[in-house]
C-alpha positions as CSV (number, residue, x, y, z in Angstrom):
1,X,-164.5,40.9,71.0
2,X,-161.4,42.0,69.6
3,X,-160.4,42.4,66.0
4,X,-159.1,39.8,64.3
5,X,-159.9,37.5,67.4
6,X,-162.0,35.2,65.4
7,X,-160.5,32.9,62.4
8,X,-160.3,35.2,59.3
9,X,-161.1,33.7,55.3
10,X,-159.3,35.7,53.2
11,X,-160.0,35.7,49.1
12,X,-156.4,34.8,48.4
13,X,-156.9,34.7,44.3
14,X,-160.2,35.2,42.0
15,X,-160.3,34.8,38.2
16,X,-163.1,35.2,35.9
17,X,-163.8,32.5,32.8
18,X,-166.2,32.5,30.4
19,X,-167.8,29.2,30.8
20,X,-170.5,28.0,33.8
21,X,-168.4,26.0,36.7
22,X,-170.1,23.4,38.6
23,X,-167.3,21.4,40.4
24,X,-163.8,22.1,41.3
25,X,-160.9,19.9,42.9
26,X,-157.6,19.7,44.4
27,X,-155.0,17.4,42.4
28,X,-153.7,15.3,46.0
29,X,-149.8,16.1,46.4
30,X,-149.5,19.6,44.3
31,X,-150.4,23.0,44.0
32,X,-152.6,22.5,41.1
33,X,-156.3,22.3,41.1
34,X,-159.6,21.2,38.3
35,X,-162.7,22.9,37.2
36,X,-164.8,21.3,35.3
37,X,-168.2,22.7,33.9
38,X,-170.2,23.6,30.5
39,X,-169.2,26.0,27.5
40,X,-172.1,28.6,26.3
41,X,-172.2,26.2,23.2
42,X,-172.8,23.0,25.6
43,X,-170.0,20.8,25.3
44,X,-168.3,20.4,28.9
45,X,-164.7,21.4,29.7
46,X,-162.3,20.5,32.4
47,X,-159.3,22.9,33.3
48,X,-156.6,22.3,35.3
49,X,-155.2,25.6,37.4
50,X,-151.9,26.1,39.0
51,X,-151.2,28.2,42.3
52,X,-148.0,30.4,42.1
53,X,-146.7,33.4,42.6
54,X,-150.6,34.5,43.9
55,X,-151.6,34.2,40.2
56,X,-153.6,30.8,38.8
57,X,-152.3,30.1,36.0
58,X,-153.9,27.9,33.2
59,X,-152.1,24.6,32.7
60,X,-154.5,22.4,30.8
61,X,-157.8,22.7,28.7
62,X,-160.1,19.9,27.8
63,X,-163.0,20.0,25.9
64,X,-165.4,17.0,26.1
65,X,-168.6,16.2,24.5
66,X,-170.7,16.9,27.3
67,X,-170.9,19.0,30.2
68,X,-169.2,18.0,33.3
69,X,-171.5,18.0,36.4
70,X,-168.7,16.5,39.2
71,X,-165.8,14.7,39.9
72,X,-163.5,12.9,42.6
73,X,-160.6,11.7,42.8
74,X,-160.7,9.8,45.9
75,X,-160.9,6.5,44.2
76,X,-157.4,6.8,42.8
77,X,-154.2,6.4,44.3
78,X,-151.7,8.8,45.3
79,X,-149.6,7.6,42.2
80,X,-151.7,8.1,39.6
81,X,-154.1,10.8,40.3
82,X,-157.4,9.8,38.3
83,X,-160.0,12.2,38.1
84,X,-163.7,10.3,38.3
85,X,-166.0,12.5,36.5
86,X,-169.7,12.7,35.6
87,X,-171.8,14.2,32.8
88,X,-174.7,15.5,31.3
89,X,-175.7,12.3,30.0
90,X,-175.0,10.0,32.4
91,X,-171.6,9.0,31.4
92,X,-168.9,8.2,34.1
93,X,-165.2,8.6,32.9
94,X,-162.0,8.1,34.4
95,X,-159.1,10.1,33.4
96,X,-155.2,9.7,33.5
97,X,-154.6,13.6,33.2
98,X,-151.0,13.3,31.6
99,X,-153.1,12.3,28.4
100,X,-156.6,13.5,29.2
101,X,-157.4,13.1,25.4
102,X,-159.6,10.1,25.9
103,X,-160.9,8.2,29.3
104,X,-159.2,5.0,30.6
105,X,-162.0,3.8,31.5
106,X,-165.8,4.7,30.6
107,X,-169.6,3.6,31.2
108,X,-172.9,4.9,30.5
109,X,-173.6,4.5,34.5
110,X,-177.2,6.5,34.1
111,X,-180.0,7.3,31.7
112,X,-179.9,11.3,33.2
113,X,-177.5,13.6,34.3
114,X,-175.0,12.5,36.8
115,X,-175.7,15.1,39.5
116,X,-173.1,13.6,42.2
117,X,-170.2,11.4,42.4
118,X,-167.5,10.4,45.3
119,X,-165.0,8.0,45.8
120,X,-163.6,5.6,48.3
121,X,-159.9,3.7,49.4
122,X,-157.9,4.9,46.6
123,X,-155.8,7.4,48.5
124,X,-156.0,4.7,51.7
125,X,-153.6,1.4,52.2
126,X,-156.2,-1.2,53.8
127,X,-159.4,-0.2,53.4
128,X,-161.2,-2.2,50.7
129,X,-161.9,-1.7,47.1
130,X,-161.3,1.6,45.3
131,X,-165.2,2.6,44.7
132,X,-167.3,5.4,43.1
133,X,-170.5,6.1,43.7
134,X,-173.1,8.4,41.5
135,X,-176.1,9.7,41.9
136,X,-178.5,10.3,39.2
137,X,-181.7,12.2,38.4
138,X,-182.9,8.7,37.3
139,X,-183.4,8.0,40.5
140,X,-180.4,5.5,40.7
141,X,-177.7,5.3,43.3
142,X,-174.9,3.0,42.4
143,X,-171.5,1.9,43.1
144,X,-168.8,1.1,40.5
145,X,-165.3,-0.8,41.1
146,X,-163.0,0.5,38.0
147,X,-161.3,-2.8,38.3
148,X,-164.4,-4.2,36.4
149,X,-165.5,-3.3,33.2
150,X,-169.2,-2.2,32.3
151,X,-171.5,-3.0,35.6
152,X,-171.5,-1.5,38.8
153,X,-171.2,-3.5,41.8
154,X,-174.2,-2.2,43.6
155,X,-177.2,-0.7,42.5
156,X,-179.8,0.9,44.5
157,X,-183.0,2.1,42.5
158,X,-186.6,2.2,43.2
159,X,-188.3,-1.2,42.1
160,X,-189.9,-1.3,38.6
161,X,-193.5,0.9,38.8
162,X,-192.0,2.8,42.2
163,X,-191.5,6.8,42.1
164,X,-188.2,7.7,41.4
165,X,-187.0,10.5,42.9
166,X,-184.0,12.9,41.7
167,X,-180.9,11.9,43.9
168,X,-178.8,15.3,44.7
169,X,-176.2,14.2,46.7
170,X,-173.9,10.8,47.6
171,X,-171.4,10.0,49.6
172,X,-168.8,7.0,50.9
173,X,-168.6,6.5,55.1
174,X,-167.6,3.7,57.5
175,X,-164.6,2.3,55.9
176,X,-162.9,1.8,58.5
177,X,-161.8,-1.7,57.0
178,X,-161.6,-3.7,54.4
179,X,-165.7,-5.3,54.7
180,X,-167.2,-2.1,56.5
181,X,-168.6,0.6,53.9
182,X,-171.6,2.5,53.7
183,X,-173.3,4.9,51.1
184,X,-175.5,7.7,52.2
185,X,-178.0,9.3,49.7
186,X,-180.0,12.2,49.4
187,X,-182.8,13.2,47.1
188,X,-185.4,16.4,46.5
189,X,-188.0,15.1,48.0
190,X,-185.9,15.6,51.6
191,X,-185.3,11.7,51.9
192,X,-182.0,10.3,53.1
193,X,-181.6,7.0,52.6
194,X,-177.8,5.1,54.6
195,X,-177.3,1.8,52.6
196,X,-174.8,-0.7,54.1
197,X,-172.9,-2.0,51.4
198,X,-171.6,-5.7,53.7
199,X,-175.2,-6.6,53.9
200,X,-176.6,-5.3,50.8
201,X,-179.4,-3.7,52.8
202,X,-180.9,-0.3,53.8
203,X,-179.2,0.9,57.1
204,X,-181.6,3.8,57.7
205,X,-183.5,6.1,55.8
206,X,-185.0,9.5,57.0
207,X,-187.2,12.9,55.7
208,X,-185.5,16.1,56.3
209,X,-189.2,18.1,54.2
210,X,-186.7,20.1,51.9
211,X,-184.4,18.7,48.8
212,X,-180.9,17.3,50.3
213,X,-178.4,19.2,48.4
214,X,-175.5,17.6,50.0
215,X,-174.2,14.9,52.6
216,X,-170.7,13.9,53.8
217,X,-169.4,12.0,56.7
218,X,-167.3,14.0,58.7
219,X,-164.7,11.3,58.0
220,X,-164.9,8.4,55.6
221,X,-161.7,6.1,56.5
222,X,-163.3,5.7,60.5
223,X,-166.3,4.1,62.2
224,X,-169.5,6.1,61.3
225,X,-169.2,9.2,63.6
226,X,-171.2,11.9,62.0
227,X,-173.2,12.9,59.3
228,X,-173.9,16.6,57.9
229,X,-177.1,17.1,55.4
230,X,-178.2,20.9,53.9
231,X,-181.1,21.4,52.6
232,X,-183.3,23.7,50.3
233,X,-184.7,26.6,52.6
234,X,-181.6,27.5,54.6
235,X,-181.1,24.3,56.9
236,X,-178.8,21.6,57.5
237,X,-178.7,18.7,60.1
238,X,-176.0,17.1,62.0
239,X,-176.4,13.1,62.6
240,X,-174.7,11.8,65.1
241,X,-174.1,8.0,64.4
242,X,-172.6,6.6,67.4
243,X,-176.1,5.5,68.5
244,X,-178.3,4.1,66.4
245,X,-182.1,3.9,68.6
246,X,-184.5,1.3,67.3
247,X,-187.0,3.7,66.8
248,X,-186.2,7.4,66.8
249,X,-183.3,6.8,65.0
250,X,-179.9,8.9,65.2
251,X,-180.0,12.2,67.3
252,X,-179.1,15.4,65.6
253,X,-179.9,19.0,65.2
254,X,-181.0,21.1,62.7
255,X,-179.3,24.9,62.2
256,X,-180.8,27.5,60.2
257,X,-177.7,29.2,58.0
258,X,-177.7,31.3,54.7
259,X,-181.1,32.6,55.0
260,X,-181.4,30.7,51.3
261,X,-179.7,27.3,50.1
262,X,-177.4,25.4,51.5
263,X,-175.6,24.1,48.6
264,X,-172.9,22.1,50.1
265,X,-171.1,20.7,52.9
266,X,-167.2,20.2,53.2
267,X,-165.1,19.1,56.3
268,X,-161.7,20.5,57.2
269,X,-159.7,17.0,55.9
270,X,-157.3,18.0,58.9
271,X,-159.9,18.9,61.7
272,X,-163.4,16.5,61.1
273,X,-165.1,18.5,64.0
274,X,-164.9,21.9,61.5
275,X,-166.4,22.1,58.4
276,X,-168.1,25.0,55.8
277,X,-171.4,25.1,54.2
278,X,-171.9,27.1,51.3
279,X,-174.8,29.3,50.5
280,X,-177.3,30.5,47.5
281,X,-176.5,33.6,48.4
282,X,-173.0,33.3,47.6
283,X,-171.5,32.7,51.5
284,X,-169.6,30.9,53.4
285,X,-169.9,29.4,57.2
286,X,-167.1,28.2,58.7
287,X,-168.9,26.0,61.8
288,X,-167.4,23.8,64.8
289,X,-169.1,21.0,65.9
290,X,-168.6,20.7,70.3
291,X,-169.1,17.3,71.7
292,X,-171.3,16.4,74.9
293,X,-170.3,15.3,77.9
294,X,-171.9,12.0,77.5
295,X,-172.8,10.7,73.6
296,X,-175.5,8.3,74.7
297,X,-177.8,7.9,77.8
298,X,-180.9,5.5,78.6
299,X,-184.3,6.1,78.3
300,X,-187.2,5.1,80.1
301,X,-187.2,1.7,78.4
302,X,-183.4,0.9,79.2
303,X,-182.7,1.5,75.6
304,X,-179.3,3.7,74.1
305,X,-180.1,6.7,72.4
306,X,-177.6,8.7,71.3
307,X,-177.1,12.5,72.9
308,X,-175.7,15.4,69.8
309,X,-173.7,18.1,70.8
310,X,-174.1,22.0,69.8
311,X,-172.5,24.4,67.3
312,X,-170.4,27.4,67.0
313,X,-170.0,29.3,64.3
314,X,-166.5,30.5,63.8
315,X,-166.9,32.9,61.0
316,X,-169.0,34.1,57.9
317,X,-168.1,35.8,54.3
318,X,-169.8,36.6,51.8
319,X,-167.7,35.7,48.5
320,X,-170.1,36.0,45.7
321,X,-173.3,37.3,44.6
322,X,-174.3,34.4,43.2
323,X,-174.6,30.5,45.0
324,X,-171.4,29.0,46.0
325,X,-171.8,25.7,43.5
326,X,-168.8,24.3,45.1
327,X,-165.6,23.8,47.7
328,X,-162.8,22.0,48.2
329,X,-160.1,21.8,50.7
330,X,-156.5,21.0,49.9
331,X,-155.8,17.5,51.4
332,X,-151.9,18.7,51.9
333,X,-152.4,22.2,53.3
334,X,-154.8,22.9,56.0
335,X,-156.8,25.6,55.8
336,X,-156.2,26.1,51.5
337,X,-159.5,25.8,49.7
338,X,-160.8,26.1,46.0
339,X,-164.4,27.3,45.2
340,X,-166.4,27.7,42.5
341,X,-169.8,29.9,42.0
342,X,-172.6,30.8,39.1
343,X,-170.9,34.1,38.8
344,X,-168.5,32.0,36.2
345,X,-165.9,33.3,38.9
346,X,-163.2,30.5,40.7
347,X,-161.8,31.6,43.8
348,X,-158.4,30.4,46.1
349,X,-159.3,31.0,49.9
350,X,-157.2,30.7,52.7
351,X,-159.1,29.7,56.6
352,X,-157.2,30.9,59.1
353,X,-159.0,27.9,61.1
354,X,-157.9,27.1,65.2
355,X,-155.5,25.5,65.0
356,X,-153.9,26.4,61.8
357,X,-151.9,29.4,62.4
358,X,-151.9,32.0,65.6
359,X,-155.8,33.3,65.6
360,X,-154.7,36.9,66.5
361,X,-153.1,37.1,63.5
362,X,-153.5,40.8,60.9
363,X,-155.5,40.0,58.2
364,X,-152.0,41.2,56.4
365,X,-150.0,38.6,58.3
366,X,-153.0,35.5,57.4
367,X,-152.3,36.9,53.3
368,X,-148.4,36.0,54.1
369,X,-149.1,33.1,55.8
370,X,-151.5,31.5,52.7
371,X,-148.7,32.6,50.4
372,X,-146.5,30.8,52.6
373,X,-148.3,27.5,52.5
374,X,-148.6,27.3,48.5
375,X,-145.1,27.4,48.2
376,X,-145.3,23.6,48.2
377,X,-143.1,20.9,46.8
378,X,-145.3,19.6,43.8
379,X,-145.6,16.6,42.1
380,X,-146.0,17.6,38.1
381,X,-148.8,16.0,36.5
């Protein structure tokens, strides 16, 4: 294979602070991006970074009370740009981030730490209720509306006596409409639970043996197609949902990656059939997922049961010596991405994924190209 023949990821920009980062996040329409984490002296902080001239450069600092474990702001609208956060101490806020002083809106959501959080049909037109959902090391799984004040809409928690199990990892799928909308969970204990949010019922649950660290739909605003889950031990799973069997369930497969954690899972916004996983060993995997020819046939029974595809991997780098603890992707420019590790080191990446730009490209050329696509028109915050 030639040089240069498969898709390169280039470290476009890396900046050292001096705080731990756990989340980072594109602001939707700009070149400007948040990290939000925990100050040696435990109160949390959330910074927002601009992209120019290949330097990031500091635009805003907030201190909170707490540490900041995630946010999203995919329960907002293009317009106003909320960011959806969650703490330390089980607090949900919403911030307006042209006066981040204090929270629009705010709820104690959890008795722990708020260990994921995602949101739903604020950047859509048509599709339902703008919704966040958290995940909590109380065991609790619920979904908020910011329209209403103090209560979530849906709550899904072990009954009272039950085990409750520390839930990792949340996320929205199958809101395709404006009734349609699903939440999948994972928790340490390897279970994945799917809850359909129309009926108020558990869609299907499943044990992957190792902590889920993180799940997403491959896309959220279509019919459930697929569903990625990594795990503890250096494996993920690929659901594919198209078939639901009354018995064994979705068909996937499993890929061993990372030789360690897989710490997370992000689609290409642009391209749902490629996404990344991150690693503990501070690595990245950019994958392709490759249909079959047929996505269901019949068994013995005359039942459907759905048929998964196979993998490629397209490329691997190794970014940090510590655990990636997060990724995002620029919704504007495909192939931009933001990342975060425990090295207290946040990194601007550029994919030269299929598709994107000529694959052939110098790694010189890909440099020119990223440089190329941050010179954006931006919307100032």
């Amino acid at each position: 294979m030639e040089k240069f023949e498969k898709p390169q990821i280039i470290c476009h920009i890396e900046k050292s602070v001096n705080y731990s980062l756990f989340d980072a996040k594109w602001i939707p329409c700009s070149t400007k991006f948040v990290v939000m984490g925990s100050r040696p002296r435990g109160s949390g902080i959330i910074q927002i970074y601009e992209v120019s001239s290949g330097e990031l450069n500091l635009i805003k600092d907030i201190e909170r009370s707490q540490p900041i474990k995630c946010g999203t702001f995919k329960a907002s609208s293009l317009r106003d740009r909320y960011l959806a956060t969650g703490d330390f101490q089980g607090k949900l806020n919403i911030y307006n981030l042209e006066d981040p002083s204090i929270p629009i809106y705010t709820v104690c959501a959890h008795k722990e730490i708020i260990n994921s959080i995602d949101g739903v049909a604020g950047q859509s037109i048509g599709c339902g209720a703008p919704e966040i959902v958290t995940g909590s090391r109380d065991g609790g799984v619920k979904v908020w509306d910011p329209r209403l004040k103090g209560r979530p809409v849906a709550v899904m928690e072990p009954k009272e006596g039950e085990t409750r199990r520390d839930c990792w990892a949340v996320t929205f799928g199958n809101s395709y409409n404006s009734e349609e909308r699903v939440v999948a969970a994972g928790y340490d204990n390897g279970d994945i639970k799917m809850f359909d949010l129309k009926a108020m019922a558990l869609l299907w649950e499943s044990n992957l043996k190792n902590g889920v660290c993180s799940i997403e739909f491959d896309r959220k605003d279509i019919p459930m197609n697929k569903l990625v889950a990594t795990t503890l031990e250096s494996k993920f799973y690929l659901f594919d949902l198209k078939t639901q069997h009354p018995k064994k369930g979705f068909s996937y497969l499993t890929e061993k990656a990372h030789n360690s954690t897989v710490w997370l899972v992000r689609h290409l916004p642009q391209n749902r059939e490629i996404f990344v996983t991150c690693g503990g060993g501070g690595n990245l995997c950019l994958w392709k997922y490759n249909y079959p020819e047929k996505r269901k046939i019949v068994d013995k029974d005359g039942i459907d049961q759905g048929v998964v595809g196979n993998l490629t991997l397209l490329q691997n780098i190794t970014v940090s010596s510590q655990p990636v603890s997060s990724l995002d992707w620029s919704p504007d420019k495909q192939g931009l991405a933001v990342c975060t590790a425990f090295d207290q080191c946040l990194r601007n990446l550029f994919f030269n994924v299929p598709n994107a730009i000529n694959s052939t490209s110098s790694s010189k050329e890909i440099r020119m190209q990223g440089r190329k696509l941050m010179k954006t028109e931006d919307q100032s915050l």
